[in-house]
C-alpha positions in Angstrom: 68.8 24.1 -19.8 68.0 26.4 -17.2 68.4 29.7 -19.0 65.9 28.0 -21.7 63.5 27.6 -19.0 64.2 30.9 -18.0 63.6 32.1 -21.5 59.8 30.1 -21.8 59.1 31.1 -18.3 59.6 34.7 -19.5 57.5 34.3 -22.6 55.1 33.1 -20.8 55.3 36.0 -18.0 55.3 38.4 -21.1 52.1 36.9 -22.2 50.2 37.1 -18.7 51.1 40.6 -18.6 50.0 41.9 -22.0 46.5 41.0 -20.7 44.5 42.7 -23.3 47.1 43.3 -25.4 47.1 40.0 -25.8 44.3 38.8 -25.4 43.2 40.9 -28.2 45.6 39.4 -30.6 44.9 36.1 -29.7 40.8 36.8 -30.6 42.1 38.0 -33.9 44.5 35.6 -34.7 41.8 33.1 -33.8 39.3 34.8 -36.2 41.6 34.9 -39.0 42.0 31.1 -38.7 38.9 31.0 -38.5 37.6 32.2 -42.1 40.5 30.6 -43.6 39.6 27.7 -41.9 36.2 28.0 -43.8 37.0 29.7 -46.7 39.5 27.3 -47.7 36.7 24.3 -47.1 34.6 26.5 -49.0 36.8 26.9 -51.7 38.1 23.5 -51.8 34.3 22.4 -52.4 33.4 24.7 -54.6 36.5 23.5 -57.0 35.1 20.4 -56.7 31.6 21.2 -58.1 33.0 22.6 -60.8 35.3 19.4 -61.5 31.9 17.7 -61.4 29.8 19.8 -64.0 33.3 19.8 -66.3 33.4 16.1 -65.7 29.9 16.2 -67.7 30.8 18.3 -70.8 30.7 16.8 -73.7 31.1 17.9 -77.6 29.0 16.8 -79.9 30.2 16.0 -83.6 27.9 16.1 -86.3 28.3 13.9 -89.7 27.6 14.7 -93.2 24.9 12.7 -94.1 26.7 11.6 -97.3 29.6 10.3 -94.9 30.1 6.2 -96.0 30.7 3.4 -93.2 34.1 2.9 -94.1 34.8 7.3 -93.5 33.0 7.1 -90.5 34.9 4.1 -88.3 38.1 5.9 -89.6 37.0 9.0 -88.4 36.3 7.3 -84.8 39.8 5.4 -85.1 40.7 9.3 -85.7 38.8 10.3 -82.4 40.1 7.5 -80.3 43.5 8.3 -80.9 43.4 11.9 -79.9 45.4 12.1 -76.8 42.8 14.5 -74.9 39.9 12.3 -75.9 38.7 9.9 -72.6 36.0 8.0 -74.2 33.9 8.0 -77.9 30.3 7.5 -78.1 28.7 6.7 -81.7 25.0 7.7 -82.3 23.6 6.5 -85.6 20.9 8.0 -87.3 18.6 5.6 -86.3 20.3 5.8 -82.6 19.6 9.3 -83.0 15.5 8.9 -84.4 15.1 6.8 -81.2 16.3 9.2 -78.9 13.9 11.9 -80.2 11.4 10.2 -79.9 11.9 9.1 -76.6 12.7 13.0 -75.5 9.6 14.4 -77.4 7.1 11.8 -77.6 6.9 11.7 -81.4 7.5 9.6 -84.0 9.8 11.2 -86.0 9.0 9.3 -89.3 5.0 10.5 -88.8 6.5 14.1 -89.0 8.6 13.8 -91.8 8.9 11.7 -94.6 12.8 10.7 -94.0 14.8 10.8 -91.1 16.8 14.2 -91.1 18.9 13.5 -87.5 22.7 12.7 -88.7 25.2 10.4 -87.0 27.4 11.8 -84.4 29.6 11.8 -82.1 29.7 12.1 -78.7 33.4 12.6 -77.1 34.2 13.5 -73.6 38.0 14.9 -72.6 40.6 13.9 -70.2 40.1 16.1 -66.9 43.2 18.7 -67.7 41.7 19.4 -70.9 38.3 20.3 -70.1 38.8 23.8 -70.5 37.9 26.4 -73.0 41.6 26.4 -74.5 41.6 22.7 -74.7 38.1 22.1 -76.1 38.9 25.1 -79.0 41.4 23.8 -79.5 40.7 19.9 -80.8 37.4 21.5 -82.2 39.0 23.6 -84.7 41.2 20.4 -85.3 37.9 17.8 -86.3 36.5 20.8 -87.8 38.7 20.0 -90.7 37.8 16.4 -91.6 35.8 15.9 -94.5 33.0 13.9 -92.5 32.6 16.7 -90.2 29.4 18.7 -90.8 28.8 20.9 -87.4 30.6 20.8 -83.6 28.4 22.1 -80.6 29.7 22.6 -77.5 28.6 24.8 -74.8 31.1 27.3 -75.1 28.8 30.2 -73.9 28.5 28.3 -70.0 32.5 27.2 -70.3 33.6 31.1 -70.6 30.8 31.8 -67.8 32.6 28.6 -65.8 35.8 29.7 -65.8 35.4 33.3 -65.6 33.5 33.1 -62.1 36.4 30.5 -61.2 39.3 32.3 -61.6 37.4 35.4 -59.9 36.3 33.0 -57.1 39.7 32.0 -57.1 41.6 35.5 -56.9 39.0 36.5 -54.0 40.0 33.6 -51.9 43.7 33.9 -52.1 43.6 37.7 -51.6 41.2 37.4 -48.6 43.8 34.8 -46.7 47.1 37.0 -48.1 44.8 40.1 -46.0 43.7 37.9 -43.0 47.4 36.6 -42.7 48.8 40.2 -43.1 45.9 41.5 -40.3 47.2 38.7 -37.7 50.9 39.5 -38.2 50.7 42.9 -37.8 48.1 42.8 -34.5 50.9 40.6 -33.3 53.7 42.9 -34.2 51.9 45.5 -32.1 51.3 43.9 -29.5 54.6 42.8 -29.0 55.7 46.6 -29.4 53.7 47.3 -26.7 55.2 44.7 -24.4 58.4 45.7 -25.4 57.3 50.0 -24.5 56.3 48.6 -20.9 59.2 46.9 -20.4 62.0 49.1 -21.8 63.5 50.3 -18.9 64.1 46.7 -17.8 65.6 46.0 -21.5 67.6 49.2 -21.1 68.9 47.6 -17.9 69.3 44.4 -19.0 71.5 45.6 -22.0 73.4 47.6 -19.2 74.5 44.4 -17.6 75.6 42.6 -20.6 72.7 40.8 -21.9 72.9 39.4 -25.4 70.7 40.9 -28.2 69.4 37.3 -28.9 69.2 36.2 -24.8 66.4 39.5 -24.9 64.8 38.9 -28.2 63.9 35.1 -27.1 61.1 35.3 -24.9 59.4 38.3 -27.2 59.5 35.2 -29.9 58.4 33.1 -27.3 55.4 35.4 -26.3 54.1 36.6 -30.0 54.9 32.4 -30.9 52.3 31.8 -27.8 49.8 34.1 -28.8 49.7 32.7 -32.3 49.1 28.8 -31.0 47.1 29.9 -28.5 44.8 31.2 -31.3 45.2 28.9 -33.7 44.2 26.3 -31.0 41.0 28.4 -30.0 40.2 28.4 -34.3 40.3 24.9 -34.1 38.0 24.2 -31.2 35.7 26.5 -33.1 35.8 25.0 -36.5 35.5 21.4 -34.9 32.4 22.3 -33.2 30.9 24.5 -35.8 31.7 21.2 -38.4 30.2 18.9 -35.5 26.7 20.7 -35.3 26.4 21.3 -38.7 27.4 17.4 -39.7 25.2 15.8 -37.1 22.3 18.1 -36.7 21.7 20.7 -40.0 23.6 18.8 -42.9 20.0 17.6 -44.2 19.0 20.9 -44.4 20.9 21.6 -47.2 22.2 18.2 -48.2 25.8 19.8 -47.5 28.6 18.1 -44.9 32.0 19.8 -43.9 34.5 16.8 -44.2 38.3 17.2 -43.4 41.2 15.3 -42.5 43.6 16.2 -39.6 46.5 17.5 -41.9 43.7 20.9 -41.8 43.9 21.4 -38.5 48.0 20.9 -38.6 48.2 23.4 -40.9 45.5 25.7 -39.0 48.3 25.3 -35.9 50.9 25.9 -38.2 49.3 29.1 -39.4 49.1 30.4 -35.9 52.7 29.4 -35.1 54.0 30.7 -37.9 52.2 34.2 -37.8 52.6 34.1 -34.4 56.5 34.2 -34.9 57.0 36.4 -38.2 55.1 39.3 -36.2 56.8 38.9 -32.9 60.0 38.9 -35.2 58.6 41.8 -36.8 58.4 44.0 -34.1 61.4 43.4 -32.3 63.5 43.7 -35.0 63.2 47.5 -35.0 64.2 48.1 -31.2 66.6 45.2 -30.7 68.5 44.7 -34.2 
């Protein structure tokens, strides 16, 4: 128990004497935390607006006009069966006069002598297969019933979607593989510069018998400390950042941060982690 002590004490000596070695590491450790801390609320939210606008896309199925009653209900038996289909709207012809009447403000029987507008049907996916794949896919399918005259969908916006998602996407997860890297190394360095200043004691230490591991701890210790130390200063930042902007701007722009603790446990973790692969890191080249 006491040479465990000893070890902490150490790591924590190691820490006070880095001073701006340190120091600086722990800034940048915090700052990294930080953006992922925002980007990933950012992201997370943004995911969630798409979700929205696919949770609105619909594809339209337009009927022959020669289509009987009898084709038609066995063509929505069809439709209702589909595995990706959530729900089935019908629109008669008459369904379909009253709507444009209500969207332009004319009658369309005073325009024309018959009604022209077809049935259709209005289907709406399941959420995994509201994608451009997916919606191709059981498109090409009711293309080939015999009631089937036309199928819009706007395919145009679905390849714009998903394009700018995956790109979004890509940029996010590279940005936190960068800002992860950045904290590791600063706190690799800075350990190898702890680790120059006290050499001569290591040197001596080894001299006397000391174990590889028994000089390696408080290192861990120290990088470990420097990584919780700014994870813990990201969090105080992100909660008071969230705070102001929840209670005092969020009706500016009708936007509120919301997250549970398991994001700021993983923000720690982060910082420990990092903390411990770079202290690892830079030991492992002078002490193997």
């Amino acid at each position: 128990m006491n040479v465990v002590w000893f070890l902490f004490k150490e790591g924590f000596k190691g820490l006070a004497r880095s001073k701006y070695a340190g120091a600086f590491s722990i800034v940048i450790i915090a700052l990294s935390l930080i953006l992922i801390g925002f980007g990933y609320v950012i992201a997370r939210d943004m995911i969630f607006a798409v979700e929205n606008i696919r949770a609105k896309f619909d594809v339209d199925i337009f009927l022959k006009n020669t289509a009987a009653e009898t084709e038609i209900r066995q063509f929505e038996e069809f439709l209702r069966n589909r595995i990706e289909v959530e729900s089935v709207v019908y629109i008669s012809a008459d369904s379909a006069a009253r709507r444009f009447e209500e969207e332009f403000g004319e009658d369309i029987f005073e325009i024309l002598e018959e009604n022209p507008l077809p049935p259709s049907f209005t289907i709406r996916l399941k959420l995994i297969y509201r994608n451009l794949v997916s919606v191709e896919g059981i498109s090409n399918l009711i293309s080939g019933e015999k009631v089937v005259d036309e199928i819009q969908y706007r395919k145009k916006f679905l390849q714009l979607l998903e394009k700018y998602q995956r790109i979004s996407l890509v940029a996010v997860f590279a940005t936190y593989a960068l800002l992860t890297l950045v904290s590791i190394v600063i706190v690799s360095n800075s350990i190898k510069m702890t680790i120059f200043a006290r050499y001569d004691v290591i040197s001596t230490m080894k001299l006397i018998g000391a174990t590889n591991n028994f000089i390696k701890a408080p290192f861990i210790i120290e990088g470990t400390l420097q990584g919780l130390i700014g994870s813990w200063l990201a969090v105080a930042v992100i909660l008071a950042v969230f705070y102001l902007f929840n209670n005092y701007l969020q009706t500016m722009v009708d936007y509120k941060f919301l997250v549970g603790k398991k994001f700021y446990i993983i923000l720690v973790m982060l910082g420990f982690v990092g903390g411990f692969i770079g202290s690892r890191r830079a030991i492992r080249k002078f002490l193997s």
